[in-house]
C-alpha positions in Angstrom: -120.9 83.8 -58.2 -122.8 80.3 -58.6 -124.6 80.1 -61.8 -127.1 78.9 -61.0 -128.6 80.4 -58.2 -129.1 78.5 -55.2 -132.9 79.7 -55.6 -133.0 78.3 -59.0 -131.7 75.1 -57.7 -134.0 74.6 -55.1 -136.9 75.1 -57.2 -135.7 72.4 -59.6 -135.3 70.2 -56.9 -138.6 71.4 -55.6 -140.5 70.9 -59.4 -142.2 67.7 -58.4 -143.4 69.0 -55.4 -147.4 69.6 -55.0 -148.4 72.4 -53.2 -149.4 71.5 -49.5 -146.7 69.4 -48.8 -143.4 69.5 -47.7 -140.5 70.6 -49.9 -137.8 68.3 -50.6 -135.2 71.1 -49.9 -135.8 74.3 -48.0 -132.5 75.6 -47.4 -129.0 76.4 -49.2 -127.7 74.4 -46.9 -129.4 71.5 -47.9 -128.0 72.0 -51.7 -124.3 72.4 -50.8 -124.6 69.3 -49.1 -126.0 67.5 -51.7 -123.3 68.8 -54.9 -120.3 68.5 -52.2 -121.4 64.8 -51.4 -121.7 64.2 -55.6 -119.0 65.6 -56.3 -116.8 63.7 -53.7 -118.4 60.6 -55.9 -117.1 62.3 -58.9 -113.7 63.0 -57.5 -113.9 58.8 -55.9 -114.7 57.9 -59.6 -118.1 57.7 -60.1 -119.5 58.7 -63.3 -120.5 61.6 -64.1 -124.2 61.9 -65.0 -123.8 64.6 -67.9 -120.8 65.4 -70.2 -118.4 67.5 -67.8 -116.7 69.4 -70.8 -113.6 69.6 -68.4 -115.3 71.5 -65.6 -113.9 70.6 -62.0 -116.4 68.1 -60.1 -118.2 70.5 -58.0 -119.5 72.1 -61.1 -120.3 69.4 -62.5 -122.2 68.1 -59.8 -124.1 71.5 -59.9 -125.2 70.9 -63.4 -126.4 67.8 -62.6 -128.6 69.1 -60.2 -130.0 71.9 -62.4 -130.6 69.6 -65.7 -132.1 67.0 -63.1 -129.6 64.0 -64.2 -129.5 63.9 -60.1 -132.1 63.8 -57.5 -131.9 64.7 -53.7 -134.1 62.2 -51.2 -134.2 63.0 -48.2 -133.9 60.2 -44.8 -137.1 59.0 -45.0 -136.8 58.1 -48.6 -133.2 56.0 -48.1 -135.3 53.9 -45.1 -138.3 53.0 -47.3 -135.6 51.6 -49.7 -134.4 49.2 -47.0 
């Protein structure tokens, strides 16, 4: 089992969030995508973000997520930084 939840995941990446507009993330979906793309950086040799304490990159890239060391942006947020 994933610790932590995919609902506790998406309301940390949902935090900032006000309500009335549109949530960053909305789907579990959107999460796996996200760790399995950061932890392909990981496994490429990117840095990790936190201390991994020798767990394998996926996890790491989940705890990333959950202590906030990584944000998710979505499309629109990569084309404004063009």
């Amino acid at each position: 089992m994933l610790h932590p939840s995919y609902t506790d995941l998406m309301n940390v990446v949902n935090a900032g969030v006000e309500e009335g507009e549109t949530p960053i993330v909305n789907s579990r979906y959107s999460i796996v995508l996200a760790t399995a793309k950061r932890a392909r950086q990981i496994i490429g040799g990117a840095e990790p973000l936190i201390d991994p304490k020798g767990r394998k990159p996926l996890s790491t890239a989940v705890e990333e997520l959950n202590v906030g060391a990584m944000k998710i942006t979505t499309a629109d947020d990569e084309e404004d930084d063009i």
